[in-house]
C-alpha positions in Angstrom: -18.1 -8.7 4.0 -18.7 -5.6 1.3 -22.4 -5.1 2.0 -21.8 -2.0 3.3 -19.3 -1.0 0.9 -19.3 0.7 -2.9 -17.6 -2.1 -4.7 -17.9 -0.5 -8.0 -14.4 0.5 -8.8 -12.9 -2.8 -7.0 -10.4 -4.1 -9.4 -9.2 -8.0 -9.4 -6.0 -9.5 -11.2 -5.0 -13.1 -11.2 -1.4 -13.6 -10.7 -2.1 -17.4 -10.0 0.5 -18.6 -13.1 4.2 -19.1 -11.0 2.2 -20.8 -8.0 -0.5 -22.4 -9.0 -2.0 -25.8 -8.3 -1.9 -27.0 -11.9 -3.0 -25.1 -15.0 -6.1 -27.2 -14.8 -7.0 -25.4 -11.7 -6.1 -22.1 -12.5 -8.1 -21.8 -15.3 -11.1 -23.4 -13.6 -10.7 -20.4 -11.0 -10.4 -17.8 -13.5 -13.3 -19.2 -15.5 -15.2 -18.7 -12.5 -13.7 -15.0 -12.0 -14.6 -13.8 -15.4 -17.8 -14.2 -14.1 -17.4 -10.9 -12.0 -17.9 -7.6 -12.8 -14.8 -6.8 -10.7 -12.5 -9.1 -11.8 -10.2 -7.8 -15.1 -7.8 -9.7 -16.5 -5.2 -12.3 -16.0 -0.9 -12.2 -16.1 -1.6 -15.6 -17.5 -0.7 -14.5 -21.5 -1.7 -18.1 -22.5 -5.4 -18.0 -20.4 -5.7 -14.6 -21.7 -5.5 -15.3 -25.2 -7.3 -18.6 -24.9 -10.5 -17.4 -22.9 -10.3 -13.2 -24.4 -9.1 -11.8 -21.2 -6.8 -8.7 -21.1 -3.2 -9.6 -20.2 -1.8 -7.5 -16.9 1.0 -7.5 -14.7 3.2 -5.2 -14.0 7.5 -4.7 -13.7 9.3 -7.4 -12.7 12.1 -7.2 -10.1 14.0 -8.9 -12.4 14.3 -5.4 -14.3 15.6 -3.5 -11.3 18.3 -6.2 -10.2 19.4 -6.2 -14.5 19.5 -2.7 -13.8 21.5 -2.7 -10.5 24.5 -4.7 -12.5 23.9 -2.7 -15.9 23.7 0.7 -14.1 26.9 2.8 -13.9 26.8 2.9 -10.4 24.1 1.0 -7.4 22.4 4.6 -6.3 21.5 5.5 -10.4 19.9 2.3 -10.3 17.0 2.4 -10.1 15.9 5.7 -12.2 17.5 3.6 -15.2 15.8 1.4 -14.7 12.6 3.5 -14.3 14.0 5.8 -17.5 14.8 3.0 -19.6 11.3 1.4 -19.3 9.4 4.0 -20.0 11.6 4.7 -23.0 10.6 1.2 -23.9 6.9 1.6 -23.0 6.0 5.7 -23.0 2.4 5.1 -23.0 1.5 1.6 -21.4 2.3 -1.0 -18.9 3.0 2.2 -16.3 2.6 0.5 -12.8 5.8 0.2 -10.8 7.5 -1.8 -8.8 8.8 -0.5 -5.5 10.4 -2.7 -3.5 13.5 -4.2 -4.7 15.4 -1.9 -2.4 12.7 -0.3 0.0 9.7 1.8 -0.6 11.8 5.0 0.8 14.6 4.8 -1.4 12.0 4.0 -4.3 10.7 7.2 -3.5 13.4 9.2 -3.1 14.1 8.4 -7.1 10.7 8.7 -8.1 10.7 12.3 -8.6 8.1 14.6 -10.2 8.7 13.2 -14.0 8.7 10.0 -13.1 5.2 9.9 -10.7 3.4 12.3 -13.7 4.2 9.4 -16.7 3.9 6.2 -14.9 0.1 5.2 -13.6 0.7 3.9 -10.6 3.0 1.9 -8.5 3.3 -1.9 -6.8 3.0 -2.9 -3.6 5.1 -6.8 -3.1 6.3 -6.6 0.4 6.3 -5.2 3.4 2.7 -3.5 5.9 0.4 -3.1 2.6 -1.4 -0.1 4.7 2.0 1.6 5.6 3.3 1.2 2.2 -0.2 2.9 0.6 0.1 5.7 3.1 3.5 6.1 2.4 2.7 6.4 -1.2 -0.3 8.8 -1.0 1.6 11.4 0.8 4.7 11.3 -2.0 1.6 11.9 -5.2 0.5 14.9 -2.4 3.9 16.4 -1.6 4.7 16.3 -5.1 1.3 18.2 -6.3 -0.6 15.1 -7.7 -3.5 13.9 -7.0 -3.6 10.3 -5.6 -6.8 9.7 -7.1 -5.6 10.5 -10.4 -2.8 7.4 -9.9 -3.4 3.6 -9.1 -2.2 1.6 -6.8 -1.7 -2.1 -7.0 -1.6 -4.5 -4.3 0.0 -8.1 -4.5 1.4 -9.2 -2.0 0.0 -12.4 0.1 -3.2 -10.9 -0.8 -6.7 -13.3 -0.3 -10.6 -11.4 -1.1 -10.7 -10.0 2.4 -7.5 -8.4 2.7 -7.9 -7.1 -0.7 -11.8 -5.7 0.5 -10.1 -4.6 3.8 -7.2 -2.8 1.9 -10.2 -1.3 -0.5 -12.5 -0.3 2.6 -9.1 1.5 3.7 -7.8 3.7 0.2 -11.0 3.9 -1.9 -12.0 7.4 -1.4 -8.2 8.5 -1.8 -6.5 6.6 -4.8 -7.8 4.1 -7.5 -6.7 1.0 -6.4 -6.5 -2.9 -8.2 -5.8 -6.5 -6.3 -3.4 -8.9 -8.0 -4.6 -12.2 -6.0 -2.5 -15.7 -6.3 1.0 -14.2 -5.4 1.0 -16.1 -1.8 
């Protein structure tokens, strides 16, 4: 599957916790995944802690739809919500999430300030391949390079549609797999 293929910057999450097997299992597989060179972390705070992983994840959409109620008016929504987290977190925790509307609304509000400060973005739903091509072009038309930004994938995602989706964006933007979202 990746013999012809630079696996070096491959990137894999586990974001096994909300449907998991049992918590017996999960940590069995992520025991067995912190035997990989690729695999970094866990959203798991409790296997994290317990077995020294790094904790990662990234927004949840609960924070846009709080945002679409708290929000002065539906179409601000979503740069508040964008605003108000990096006001929370200015230098961490920068991947966002894009589709709790749709991708192209997402980036019609994620203007030049916004795609500079946070790292990267998250793809949940929707043709992963679209959605990454969709996203490259926006960091070009707005004068940054894609390779300087990350781009998650999380959606339905197993190890070959993560290697497939890496075969596909690797030379053009950094790229990370949370797997156990299906």
């Amino acid at each position: 599957m990746t013999a012809d293929l630079d696996m070096s910057a491959f990137r894999l999450m586990d974001f096994g916790t909300r449907r998991r097997f049992s918590r017996e299992v999960q940590e069995g597989i992520v025991r067995r995944l912190q035997q990989e060179p690729w695999f970094v972390g866990t959203s798991n705070y409790d296997l994290a802690r317990r077995l020294n992983l790094t904790p990662m994840g990234t927004q949840a959409h609960e924070w846009f739809q709080a945002h679409q109620q708290i929000s002065p008016s539906l179409a601000s929504s979503q740069r508040a919500a964008l605003a108000a987290w990096l006001e929370e977190y200015p230098d961490q925790l920068g991947i966002a999430l894009t589709d709790c509307i749709t991708m192209d609304a997402f980036l019609r509000d994620f203007g030049p300030e916004f795609a500079t400060r946070y790292q990267g973005l998250r793809h949940d739903s929707g043709d992963p391949v679209e959605w990454g091509e969709k996203a490259i072009a926006h960091y070009q038309k707005l004068g940054i390079d894609p390779l300087s930004k990350v781009l998650v994938f999380s959606d339905n995602l197993d190890l070959a549609k993560a290697v497939d989706l890496y075969r596909h964006f690797a030379s053009r933007v950094k790229l990370s797999f949370g797997i156990g979202t299906r």
